[in-house]
KEKE-3310 file (N, C-alpha, C; in steps of 0.2 Angstrom, whole numbers, plus 5000, padded with zeros to 4 digits):
npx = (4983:4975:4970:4959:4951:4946:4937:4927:4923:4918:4907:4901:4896:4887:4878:4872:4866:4873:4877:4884:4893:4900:4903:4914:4924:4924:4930:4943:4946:4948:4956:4969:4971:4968:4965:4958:4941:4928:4929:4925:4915:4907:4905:4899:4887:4883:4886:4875:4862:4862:4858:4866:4867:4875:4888:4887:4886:4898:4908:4905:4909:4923:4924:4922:4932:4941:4936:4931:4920:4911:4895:4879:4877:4890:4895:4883:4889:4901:4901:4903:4891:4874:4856:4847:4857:4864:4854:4852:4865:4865:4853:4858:4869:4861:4854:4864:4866:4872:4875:4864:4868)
npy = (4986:4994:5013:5014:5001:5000:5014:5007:4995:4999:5007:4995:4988:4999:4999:4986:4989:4986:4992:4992:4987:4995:5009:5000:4998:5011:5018:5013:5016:5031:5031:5025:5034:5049:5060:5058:5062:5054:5042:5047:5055:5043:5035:5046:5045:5031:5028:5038:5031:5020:5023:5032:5045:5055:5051:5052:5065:5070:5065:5073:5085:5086:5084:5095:5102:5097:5102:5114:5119:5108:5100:5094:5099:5099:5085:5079:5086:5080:5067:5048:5042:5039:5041:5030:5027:5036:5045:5040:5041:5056:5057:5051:5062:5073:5068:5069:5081:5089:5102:5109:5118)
npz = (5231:5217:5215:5210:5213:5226:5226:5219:5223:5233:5228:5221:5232:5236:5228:5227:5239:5252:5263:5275:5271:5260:5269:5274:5263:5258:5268:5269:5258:5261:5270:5264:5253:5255:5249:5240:5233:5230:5241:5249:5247:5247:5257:5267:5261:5261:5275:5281:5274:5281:5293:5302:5302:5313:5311:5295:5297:5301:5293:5283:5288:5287:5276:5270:5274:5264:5252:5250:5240:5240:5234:5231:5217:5211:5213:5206:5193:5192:5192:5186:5191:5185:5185:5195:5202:5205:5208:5224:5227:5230:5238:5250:5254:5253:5267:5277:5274:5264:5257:5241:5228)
capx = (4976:4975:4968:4952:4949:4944:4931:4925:4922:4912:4900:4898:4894:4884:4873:4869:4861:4875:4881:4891:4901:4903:4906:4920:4928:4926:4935:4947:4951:4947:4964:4975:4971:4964:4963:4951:4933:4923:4930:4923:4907:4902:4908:4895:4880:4883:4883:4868:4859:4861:4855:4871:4868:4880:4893:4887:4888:4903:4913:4903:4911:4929:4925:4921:4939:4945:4933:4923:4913:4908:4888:4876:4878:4898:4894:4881:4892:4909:4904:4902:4885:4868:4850:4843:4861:4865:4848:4852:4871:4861:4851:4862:4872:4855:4851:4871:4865:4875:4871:4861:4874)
capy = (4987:5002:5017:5013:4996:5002:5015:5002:4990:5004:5009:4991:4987:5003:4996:4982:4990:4981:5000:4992:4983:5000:5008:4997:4998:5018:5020:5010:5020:5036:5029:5026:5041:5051:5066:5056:5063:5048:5038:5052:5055:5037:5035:5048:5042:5024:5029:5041:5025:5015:5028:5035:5052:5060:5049:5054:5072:5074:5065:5078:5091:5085:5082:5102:5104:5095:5103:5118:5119:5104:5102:5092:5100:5095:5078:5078:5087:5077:5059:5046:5042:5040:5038:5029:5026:5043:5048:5038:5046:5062:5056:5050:5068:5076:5064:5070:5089:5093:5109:5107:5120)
capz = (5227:5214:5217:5209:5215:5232:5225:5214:5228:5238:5222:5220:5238:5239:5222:5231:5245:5256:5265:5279:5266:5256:5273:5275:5255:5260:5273:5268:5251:5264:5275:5258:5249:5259:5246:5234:5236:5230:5245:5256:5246:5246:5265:5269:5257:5265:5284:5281:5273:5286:5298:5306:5302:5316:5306:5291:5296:5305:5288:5276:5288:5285:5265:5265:5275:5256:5248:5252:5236:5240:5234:5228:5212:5210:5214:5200:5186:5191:5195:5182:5192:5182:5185:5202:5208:5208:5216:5229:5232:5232:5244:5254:5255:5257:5273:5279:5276:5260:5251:5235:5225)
cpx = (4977:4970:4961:4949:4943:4936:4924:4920:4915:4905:4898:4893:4887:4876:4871:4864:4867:4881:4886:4897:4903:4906:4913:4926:4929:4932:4941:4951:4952:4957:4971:4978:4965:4962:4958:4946:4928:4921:4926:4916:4902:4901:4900:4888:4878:4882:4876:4861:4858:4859:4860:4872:4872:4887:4896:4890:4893:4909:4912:4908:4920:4929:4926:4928:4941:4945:4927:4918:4911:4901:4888:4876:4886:4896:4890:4883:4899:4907:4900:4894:4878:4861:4848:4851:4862:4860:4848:4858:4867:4857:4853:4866:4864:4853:4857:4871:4870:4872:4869:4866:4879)
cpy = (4994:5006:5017:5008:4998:5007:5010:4998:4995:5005:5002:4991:4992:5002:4994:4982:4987:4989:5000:4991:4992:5005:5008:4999:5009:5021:5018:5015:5027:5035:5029:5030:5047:5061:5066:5055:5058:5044:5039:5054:5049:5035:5037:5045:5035:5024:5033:5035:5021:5018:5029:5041:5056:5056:5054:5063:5075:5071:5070:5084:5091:5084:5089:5105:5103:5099:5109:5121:5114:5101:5097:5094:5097:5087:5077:5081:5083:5069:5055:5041:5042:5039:5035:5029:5034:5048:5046:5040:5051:5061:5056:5056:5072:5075:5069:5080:5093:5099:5107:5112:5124)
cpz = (5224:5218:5213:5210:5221:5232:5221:5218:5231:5234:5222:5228:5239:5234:5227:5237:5251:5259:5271:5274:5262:5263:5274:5271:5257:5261:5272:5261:5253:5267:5270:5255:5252:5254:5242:5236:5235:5235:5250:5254:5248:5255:5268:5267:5260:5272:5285:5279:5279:5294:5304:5303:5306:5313:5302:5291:5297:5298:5281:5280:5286:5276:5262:5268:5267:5252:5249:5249:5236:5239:5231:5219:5208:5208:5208:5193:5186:5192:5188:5183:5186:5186:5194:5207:5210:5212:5221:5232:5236:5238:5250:5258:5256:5264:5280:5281:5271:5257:5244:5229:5229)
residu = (UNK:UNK:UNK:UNK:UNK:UNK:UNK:UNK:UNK:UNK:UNK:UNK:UNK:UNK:UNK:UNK:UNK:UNK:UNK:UNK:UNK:UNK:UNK:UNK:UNK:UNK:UNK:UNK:UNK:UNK:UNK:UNK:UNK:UNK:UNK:UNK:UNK:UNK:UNK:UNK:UNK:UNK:UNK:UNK:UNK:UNK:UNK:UNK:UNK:UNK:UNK:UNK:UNK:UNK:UNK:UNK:UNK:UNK:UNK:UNK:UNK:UNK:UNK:UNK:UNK:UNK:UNK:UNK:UNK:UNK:UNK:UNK:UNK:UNK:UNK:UNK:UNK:UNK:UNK:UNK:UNK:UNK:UNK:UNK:UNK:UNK:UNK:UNK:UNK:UNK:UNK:UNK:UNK:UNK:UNK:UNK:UNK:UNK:UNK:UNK:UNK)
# end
């Protein structure tokens, strides 16, 4: 499976409201590539949805090992997100305890 199938999977999953199934497509593009941050964004946004915040938190603390400018504002100037879904990532990373910039 390419390297974009996997997050693809997750953003759909994650549309849908269906945050185990994105969850799962996460981790799974977490495991293969474990360098590509959307896999670890979405990861987090979906277990804080489904109300595993120490999940959530303990996979935002390994995102900021990747990535230590990691924020809320990143995520909103790098991701090809718009409109409700991206307020919901956002959310998601706010629930998780990301920084706003």
């Amino acid at each position: 499976m390419s390297v974009l199938k996997r997050p693809t999977m997750a953003i759909a999953h994650f549309t849908a409201g269906r945050y185990l199934d994105c969850v799962a497509s996460a981790r799974e593009t977490i495991e293969r590539y474990p360098e590509y941050l959307p896999g670890h964004y979405l990861f987090i946004t979906a277990a804080a949805m489904k109300g595993e915040t120490e999940t959530a938190t303990e996979a935002l603390a390994t995102l900021l090992r990747l990535r230590p400018d990691f924020s809320l504002a990143w995520v909103t100037e790098t991701t090809p997100l718009v409109d409700k879904l991206l307020e919901r990532v956002l959310e998601g990373l706010r629930m998780a305890g990301a920084r706003e910039a």
